[in-house]
FITI-894561 format. One record per residue: residue number from 0; residue in three letters; x, y, z of N, C-alpha, C in turn. Coordinates in steps of 0.02 Angstrom, whole numbers. Each point is the difference from the previous one (the first is absolute). Layout:
N
R pos code    nc1    nc2    nc3   cac1   cac2   cac3    cc1    cc2    cc3
R NUM  ALA      X      Y      Z      X      Y      Z      X      Y      Z
...
% end
This chain:
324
R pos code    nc1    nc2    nc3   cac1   cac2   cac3    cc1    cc2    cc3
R   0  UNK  -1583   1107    393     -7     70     22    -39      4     66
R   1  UNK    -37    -32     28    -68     -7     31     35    -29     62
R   2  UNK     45    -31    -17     72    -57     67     23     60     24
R   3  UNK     39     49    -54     37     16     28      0     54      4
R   4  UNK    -63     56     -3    -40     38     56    -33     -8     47
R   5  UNK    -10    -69     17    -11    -26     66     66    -29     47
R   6  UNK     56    -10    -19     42      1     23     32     73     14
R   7  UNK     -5     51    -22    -13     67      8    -15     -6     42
R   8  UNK    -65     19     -2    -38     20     78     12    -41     68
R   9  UNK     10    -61    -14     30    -43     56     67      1     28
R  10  UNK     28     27    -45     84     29     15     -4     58     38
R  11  UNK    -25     27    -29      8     76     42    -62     10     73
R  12  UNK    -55    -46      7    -28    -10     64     44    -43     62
R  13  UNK     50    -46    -32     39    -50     51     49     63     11
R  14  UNK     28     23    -52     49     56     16     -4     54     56
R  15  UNK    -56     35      4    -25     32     42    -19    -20     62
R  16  UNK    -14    -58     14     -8    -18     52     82    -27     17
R  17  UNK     24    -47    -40     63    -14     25     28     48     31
R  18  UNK      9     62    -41     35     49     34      9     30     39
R  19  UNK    -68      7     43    -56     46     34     66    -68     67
R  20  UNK    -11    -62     16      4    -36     47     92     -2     -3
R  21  UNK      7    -10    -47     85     23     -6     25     64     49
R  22  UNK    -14     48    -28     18     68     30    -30     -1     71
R  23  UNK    -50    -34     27    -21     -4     66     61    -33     45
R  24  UNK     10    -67    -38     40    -33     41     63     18    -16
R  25  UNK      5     25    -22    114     39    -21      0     54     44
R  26  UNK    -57     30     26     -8     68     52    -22    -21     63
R  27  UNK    -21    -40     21      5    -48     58     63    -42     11
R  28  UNK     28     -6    -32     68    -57      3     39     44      6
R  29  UNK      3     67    -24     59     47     11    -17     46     75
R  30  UNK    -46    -10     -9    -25     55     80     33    -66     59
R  31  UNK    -14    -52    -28      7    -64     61     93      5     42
R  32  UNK     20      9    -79     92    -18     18     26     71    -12
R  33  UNK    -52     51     31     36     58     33     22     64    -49
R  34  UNK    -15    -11    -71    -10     63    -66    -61     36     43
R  35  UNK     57     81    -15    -44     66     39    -51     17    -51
R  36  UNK    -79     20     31    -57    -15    -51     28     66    -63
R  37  UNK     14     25     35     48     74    -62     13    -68    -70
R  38  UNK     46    -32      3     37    -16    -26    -53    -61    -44
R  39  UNK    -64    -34     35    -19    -41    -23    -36     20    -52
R  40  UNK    -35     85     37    -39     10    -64     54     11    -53
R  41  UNK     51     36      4     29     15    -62     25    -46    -44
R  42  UNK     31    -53     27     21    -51    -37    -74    -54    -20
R  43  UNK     -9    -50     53    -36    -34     -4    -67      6    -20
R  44  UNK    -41     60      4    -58     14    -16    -23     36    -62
R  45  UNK     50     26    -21     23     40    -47     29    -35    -59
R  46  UNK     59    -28     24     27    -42    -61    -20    -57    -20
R  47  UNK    -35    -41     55    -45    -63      1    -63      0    -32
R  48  UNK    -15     53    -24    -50     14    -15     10    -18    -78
R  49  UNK     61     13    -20     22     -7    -64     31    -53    -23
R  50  UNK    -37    -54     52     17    -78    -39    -24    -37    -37
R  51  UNK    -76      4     -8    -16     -9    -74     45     13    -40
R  52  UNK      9     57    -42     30     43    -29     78    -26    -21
R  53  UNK     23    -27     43     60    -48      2      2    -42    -29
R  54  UNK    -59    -63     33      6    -58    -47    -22    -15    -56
R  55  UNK    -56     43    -19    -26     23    -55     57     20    -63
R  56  UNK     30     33     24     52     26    -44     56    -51    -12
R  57  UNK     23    -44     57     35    -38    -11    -29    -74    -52
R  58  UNK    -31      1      9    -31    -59    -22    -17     -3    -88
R  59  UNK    -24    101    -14     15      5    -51     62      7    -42
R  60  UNK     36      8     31     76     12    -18     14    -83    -15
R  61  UNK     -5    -17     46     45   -101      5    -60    -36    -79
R  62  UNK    -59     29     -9    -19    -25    -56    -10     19    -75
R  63  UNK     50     68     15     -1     34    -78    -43     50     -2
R  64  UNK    -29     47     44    -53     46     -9     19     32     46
R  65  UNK     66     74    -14     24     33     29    -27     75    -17
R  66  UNK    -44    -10    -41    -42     55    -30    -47     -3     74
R  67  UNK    -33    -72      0    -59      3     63     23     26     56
R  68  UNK     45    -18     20     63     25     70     -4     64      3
R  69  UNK     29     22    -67     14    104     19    -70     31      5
R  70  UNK    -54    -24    -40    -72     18     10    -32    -17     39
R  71  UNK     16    -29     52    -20    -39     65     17     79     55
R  72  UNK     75      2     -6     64     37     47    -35     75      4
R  73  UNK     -8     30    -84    -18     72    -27    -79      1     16
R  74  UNK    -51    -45    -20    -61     23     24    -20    -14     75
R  75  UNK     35    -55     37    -24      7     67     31     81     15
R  76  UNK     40     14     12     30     56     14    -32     81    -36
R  77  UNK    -44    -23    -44    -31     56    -55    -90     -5     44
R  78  UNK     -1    -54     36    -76    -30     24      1     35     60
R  79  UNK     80     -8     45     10     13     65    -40     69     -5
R  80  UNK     49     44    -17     -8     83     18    -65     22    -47
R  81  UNK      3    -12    -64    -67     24     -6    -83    -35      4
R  82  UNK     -4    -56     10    -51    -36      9    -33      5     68
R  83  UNK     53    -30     44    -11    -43     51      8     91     75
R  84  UNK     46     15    -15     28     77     49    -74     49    -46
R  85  UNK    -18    -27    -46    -49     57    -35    -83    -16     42
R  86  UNK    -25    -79     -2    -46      1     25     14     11     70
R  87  UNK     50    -29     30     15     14     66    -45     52     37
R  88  UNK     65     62    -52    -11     60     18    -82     43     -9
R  89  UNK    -43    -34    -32    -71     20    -26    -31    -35     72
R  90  UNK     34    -34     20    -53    -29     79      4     32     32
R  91  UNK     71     22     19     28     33     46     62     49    -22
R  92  UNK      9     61     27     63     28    -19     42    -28     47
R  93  UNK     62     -7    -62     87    -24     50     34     53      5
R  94  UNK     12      5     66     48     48     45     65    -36     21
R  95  UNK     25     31    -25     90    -11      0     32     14     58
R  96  UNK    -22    -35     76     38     19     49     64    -38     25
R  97  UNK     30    -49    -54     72    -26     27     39     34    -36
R  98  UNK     47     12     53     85     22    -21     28    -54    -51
R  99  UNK    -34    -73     15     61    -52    -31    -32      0    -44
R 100  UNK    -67      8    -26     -5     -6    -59     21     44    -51
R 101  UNK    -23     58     48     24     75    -47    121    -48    -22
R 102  UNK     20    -31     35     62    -14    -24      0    -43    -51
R 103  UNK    -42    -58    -16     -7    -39    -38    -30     30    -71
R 104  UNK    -72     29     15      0     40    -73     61     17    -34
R 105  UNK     63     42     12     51     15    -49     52    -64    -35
R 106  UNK    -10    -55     62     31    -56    -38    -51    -46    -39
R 107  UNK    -68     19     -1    -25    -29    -59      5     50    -61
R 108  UNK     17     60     12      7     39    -67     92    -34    -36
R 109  UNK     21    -19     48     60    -18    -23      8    -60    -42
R 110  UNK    -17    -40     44    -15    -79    -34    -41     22    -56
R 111  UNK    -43     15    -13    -42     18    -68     41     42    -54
R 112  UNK     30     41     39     37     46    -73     73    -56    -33
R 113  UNK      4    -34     50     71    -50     -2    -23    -51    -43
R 114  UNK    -44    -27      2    -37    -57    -47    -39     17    -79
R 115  UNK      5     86     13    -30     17    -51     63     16    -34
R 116  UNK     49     27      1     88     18    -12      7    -72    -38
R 117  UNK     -8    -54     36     56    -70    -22    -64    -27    -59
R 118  UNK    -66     24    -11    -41     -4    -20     25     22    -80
R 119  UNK      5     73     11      9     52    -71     52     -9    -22
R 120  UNK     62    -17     46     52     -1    -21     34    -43    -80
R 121  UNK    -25    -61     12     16    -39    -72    -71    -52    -27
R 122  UNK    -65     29     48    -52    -30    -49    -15    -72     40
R 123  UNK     19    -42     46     10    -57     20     24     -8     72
R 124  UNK    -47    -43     23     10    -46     71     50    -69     -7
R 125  UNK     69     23     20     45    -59    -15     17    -16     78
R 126  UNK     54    -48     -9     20    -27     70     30     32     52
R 127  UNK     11     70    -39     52     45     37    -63     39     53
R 128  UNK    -26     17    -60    -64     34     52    -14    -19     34
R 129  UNK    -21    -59     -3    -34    -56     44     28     17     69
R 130  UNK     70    -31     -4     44      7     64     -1     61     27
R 131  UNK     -1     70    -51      8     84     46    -55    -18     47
R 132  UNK    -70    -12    -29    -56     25     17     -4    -43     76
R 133  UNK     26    -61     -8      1    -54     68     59     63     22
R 134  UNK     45     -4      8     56     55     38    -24     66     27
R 135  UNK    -66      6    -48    -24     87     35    -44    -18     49
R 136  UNK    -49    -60     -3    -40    -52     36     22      7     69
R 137  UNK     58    -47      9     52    -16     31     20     80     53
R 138  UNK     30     34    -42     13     94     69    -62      7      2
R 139  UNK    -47      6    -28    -74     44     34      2    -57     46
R 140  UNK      1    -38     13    -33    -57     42     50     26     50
R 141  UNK     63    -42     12     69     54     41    -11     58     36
R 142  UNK    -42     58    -50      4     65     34    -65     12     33
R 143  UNK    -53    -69    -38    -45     25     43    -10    -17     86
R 144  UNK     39    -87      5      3     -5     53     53     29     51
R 145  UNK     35     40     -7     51     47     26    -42     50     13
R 146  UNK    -49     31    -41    -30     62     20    -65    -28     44
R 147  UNK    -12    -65    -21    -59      2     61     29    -32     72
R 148  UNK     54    -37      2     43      5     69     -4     65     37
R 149  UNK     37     54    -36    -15     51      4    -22     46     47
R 150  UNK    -76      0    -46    -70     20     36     -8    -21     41
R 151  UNK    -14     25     68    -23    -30     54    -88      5     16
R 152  UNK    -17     61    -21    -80    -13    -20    -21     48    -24
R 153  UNK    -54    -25    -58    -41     22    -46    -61    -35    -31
R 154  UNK    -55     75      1    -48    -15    -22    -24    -58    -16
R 155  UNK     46    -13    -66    -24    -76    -26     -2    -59      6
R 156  UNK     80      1     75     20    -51      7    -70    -15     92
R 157  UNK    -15     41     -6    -43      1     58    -70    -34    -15
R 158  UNK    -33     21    -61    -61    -39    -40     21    -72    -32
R 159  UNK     65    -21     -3     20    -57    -17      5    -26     80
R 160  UNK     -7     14     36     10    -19     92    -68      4      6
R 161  UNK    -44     11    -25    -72    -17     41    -27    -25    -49
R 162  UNK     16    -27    -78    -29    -51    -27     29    -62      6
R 163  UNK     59     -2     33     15    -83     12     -7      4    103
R 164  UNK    -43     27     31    -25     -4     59    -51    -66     -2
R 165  UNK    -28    -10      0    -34    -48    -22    -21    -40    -54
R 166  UNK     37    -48     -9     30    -25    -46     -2    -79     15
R 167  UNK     18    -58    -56    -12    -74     -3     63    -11     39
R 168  UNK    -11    -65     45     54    -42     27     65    -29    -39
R 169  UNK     86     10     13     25     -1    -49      4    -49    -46
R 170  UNK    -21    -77     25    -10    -50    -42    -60     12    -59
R 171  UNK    -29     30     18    -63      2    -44     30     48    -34
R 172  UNK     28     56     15     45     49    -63     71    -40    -35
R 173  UNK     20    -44      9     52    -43    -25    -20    -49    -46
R 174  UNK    -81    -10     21    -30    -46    -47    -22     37    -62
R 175  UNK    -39     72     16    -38     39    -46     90     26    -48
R 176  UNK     46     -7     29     61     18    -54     11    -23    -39
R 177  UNK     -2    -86     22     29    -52    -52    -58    -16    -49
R 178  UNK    -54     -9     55    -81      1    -73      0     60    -44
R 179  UNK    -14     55     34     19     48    -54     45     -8    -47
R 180  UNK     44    -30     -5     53     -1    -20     11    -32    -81
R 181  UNK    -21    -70     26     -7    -48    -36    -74     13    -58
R 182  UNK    -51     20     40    -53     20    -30     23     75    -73
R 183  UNK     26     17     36     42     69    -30     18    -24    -79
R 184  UNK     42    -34     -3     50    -20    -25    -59    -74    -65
R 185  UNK    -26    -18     14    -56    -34    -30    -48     55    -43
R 186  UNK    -38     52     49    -29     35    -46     28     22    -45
R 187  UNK     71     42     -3     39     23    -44      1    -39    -36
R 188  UNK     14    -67    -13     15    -17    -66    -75    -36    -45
R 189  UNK    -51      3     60    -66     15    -48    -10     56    -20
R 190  UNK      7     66     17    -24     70    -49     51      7    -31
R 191  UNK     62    -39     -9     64     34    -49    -38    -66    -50
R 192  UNK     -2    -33     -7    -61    -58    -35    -31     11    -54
R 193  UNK    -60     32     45    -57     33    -15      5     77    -35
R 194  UNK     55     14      7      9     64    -24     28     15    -59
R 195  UNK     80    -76    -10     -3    -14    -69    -36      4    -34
R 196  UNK    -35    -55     14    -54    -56    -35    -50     72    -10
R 197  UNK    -30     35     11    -55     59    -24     34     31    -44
R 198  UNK     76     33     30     49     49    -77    -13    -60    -66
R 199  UNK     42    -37     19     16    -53    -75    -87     -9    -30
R 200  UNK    -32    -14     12    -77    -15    -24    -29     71    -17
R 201  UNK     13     53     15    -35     74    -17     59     25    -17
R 202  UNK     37     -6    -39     64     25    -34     29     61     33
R 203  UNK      6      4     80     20     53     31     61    -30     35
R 204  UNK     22     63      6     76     -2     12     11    -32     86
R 205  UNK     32    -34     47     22     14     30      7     30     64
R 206  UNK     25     71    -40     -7     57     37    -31     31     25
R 207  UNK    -63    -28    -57    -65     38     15    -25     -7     50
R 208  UNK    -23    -91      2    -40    -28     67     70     12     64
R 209  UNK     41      9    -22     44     17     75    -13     51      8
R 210  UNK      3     74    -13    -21     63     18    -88     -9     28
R 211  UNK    -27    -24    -25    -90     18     28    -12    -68     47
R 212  UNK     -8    -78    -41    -27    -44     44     36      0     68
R 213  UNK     43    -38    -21     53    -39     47     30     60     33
R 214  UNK      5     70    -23     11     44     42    -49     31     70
R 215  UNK    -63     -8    -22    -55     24     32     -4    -70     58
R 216  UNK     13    -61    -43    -19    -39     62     76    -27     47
R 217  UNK     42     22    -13     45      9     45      2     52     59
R 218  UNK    -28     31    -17     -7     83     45    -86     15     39
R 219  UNK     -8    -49     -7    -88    -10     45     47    -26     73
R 220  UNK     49    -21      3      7      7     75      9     56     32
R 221  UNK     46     40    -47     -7     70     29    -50     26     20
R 222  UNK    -46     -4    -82    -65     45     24    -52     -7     71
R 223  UNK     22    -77     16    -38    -16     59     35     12     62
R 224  UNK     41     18     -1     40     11     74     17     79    -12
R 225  UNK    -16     34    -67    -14     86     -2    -37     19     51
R 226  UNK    -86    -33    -19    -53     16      9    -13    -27     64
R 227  UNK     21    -24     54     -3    -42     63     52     53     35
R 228  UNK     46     28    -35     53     61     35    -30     59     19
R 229  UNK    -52     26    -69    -19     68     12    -63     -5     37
R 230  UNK    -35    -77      1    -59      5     23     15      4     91
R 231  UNK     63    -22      5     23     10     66     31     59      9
R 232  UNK      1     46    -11     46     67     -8     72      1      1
R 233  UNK     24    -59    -24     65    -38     -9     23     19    -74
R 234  UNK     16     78    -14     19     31    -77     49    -17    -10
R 235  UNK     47     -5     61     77    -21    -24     35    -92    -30
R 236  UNK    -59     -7     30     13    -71     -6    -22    -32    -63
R 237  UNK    -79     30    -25     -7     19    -71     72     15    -60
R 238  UNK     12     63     20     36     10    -53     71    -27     16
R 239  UNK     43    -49     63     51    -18    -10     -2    -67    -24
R 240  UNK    -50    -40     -9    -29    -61    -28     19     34    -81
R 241  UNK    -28     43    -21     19     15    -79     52     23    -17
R 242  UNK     57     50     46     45     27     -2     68    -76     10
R 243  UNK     -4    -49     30     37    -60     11     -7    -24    -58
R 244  UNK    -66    -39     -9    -43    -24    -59     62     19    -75
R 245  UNK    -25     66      1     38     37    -69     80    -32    -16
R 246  UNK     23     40     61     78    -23     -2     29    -71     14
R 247  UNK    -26    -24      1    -24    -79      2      4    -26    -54
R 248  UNK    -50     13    -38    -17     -3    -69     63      8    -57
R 249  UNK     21     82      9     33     30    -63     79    -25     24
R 250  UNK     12    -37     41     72    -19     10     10    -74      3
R 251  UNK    -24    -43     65     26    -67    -24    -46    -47    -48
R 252  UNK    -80     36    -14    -36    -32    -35     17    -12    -49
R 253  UNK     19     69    -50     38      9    -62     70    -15     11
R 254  UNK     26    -24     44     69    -17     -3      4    -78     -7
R 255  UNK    -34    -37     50     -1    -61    -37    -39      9    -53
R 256  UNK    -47      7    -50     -8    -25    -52     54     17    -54
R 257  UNK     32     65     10     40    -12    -41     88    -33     24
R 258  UNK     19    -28     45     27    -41     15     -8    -92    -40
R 259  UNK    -75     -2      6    -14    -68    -27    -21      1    -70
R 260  UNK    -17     64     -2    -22    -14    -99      8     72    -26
R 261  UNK     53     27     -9     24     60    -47    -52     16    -38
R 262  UNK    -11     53    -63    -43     12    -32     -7     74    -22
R 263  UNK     13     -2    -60    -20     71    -21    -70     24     20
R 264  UNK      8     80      6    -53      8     25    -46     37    -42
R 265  UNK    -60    -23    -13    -52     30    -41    -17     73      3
R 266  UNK     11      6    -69    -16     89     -2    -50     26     39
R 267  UNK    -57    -25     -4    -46     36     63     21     10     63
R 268  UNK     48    -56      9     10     24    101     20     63      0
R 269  UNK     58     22    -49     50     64     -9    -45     75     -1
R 270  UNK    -51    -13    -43    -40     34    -15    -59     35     27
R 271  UNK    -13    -53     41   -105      9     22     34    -31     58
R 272  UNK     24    -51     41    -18    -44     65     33     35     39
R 273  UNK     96     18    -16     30     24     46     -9     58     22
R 274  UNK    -22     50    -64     -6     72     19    -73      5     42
R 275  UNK    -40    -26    -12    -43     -2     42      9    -36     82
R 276  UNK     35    -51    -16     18      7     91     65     30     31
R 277  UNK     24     60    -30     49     48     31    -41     73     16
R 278  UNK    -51     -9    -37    -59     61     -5    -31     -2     40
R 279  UNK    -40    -68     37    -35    -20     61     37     -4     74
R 280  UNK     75     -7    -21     51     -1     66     11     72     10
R 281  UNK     -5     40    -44      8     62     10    -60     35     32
R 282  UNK    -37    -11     -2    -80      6     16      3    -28     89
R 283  UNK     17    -44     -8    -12    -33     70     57     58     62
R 284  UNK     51      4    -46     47      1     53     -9     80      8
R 285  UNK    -34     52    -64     -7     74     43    -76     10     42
R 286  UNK    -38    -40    -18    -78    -24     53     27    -15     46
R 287  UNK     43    -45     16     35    -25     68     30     50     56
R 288  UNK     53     50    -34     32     42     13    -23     64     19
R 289  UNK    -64      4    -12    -34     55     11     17     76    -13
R 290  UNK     14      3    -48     39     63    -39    -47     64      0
R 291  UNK    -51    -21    -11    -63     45      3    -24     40     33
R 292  UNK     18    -24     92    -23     20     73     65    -22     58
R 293  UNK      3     38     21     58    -10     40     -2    -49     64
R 294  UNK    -79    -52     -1     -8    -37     53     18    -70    -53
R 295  UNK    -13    -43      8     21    -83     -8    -27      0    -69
R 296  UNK     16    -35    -26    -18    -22    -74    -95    -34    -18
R 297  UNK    -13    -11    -41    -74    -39     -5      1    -28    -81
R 298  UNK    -48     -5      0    -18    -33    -56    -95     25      8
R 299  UNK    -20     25    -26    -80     21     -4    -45    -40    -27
R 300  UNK    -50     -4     24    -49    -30    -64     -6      3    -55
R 301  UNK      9     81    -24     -2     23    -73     81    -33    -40
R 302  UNK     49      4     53     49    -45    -32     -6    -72    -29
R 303  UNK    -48    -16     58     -3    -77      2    -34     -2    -58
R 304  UNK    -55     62    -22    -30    -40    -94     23     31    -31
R 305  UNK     61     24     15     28     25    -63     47    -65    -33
R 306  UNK     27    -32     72     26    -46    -19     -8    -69    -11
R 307  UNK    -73      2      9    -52    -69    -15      0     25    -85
R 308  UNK    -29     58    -18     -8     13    -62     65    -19    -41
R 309  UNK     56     19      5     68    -16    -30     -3    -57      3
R 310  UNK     -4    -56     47     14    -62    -29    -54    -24    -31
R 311  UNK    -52     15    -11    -49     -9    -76     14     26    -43
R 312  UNK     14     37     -2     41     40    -67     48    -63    -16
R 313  UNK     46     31     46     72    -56    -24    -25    -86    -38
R 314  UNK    -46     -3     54    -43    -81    -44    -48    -12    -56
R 315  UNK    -18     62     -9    -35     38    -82     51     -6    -73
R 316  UNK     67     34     48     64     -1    -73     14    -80     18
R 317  UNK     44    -21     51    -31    -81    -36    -46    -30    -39
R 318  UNK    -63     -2     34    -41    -34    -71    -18     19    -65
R 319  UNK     32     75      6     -3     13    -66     84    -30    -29
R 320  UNK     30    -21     26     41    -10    -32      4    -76    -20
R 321  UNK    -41    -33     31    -16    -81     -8    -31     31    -57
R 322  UNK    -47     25    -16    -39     27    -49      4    -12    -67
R 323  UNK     75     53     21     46     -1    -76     31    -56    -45
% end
């Protein structure tokens, strides 16, 4: 037990750093061979962000713990918007001044209601899903780089242009890709490990330590490149790191795992996990939209603990449900 909560914590510290040098050098390597910074944040900074999250999931899938995978997929994504956008927003309020994001919010309400559909539909993550969810992956990706061709300039893509202004030499970002990389890919299969190894020994499910541990420490990269956004008055870049992140997550994350390891899906997800993160996407995306005031969208402080408070809550009915 004592191994392999120290393999815990060592998993998810290499992780974080892996990742942190990953996403540096995949956004230097793409700025190098001519990707418009529009485009880097959206894809690369955004969706790169959500590579933990990937191999993590894959790794649980390829070894029989496709429970850990979807609780990996559902709580980073349950961590994103209300945890991580919650303390954010308690540092600083986020102001919603991109157009492209304001476009992307509705295709994360999509991808989410679409995963939650193939979800309810017959109870189970089979191979079919697997493949939609890679296929829906697949057009958001398509439409997003069509719409950020597009754009010729915006807000966001302009704060993604003065954070790779000074920036590492490209060998040294080619190096920080492949180390990241490799490092990446190592930690993962120490906290998928370590994460067993704590469920099986404390008779907890799975799911469990995928929704809270391994969810929380997958999504500390976010939190650290949140809090480095708003502390720079960089809101958009904040919340398109979680808005990528998400749809990231609820499409090819959950698409390969259930590609590689099918699996009925446990009554709680149906119940407590999913509805709660269609409840939080809904949350995000009318805060975003600014429905309230007819200037740009926000997110408030008082939002931000409202929605620090919700995900204690939400982690309250978990342990009470380990409880049970």
């Amino acid at each position: 037990m004592l191994l392999a909560s120290g393999a815990l914590i060592v998993g998810i510290i290499l992780l974080v750093f892996s990742a942190d040098k990953f996403v540096d050098g995949a956004a230097v390597t793409a700025k190098h061979f001519g990707l418009p910074p529009l485009l880097i944040g959206m894809l690369v900074i955004g969706f790169g962000s959500s590579v933990p999250e990937m191999i993590i999931s894959g790794l649980s899938a390829i070894q029989g713990n496709p429970s850990l995978a979807l609780g990996n997929a559902l709580g980073s994504n349950i961590t994103n918007i209300a945890l991580i956008l919650g303390v954010t927003a308690i540092i600083s309020p986020i102001v919603v001044g991109s157009t492209v994001l304001r476009r992307e919010l509705p295709l994360l309400m999509l991808v989410t209601a679409f995963t939650a559909l193939l979800f309810y539909y017959d109870g189970e993550l089979d191979r079919i899903d697997g493949v939609l969810l890679i296929l829906m992956f697949l057009l958001v990706m398509g439409w997003t780089i069509y719409a950020g061709l597009k754009t010729k300039s915006d807000h966001f893509g302009e704060m993604v242009e003065q954070e790779l202004r000074d920036t590492i030499p490209i060998k040294q970002a080619v190096m920080y890709l492949v180390f990241g990389l490799i490092v990446l890919v190592i930690s993962s299969r120490i906290m998928v490990w370590g994460g067993v190894e704590i469920a099986t020994r404390l008779g907890i499910s799975d799911l469990i330590i995928g929704l809270t541990i391994v969810a929380i420490g997958t999504s500390l990269p976010e939190l650290a490149s949140c809090i480095s956004a708003v502390r720079k008055n960089e809101h958009d870049l904040a919340l398109g790191n979680v808005i990528g992140s998400n749809i990231f997550n609820t499409s090819i994350v959950i698409g390969i795992a259930g590609t590689i390891s099918p699996t009925m899906l446990e009554p709680d997800i149906l119940t407590r996990d999913v509805p709660v993160l269609i409840i939080l996407t809904m949350v995000l995306f009318m805060a975003c939209y600014g429905f309230r005031t007819n200037g740009p969208g926000r997110i408030n402080r008082w939002e931000g603990i409202l929605l620090v408070f919700g995900y204690v809550g939400y982690n309250i009915v978990l342990a009470l449900t380990v409880a049970s």
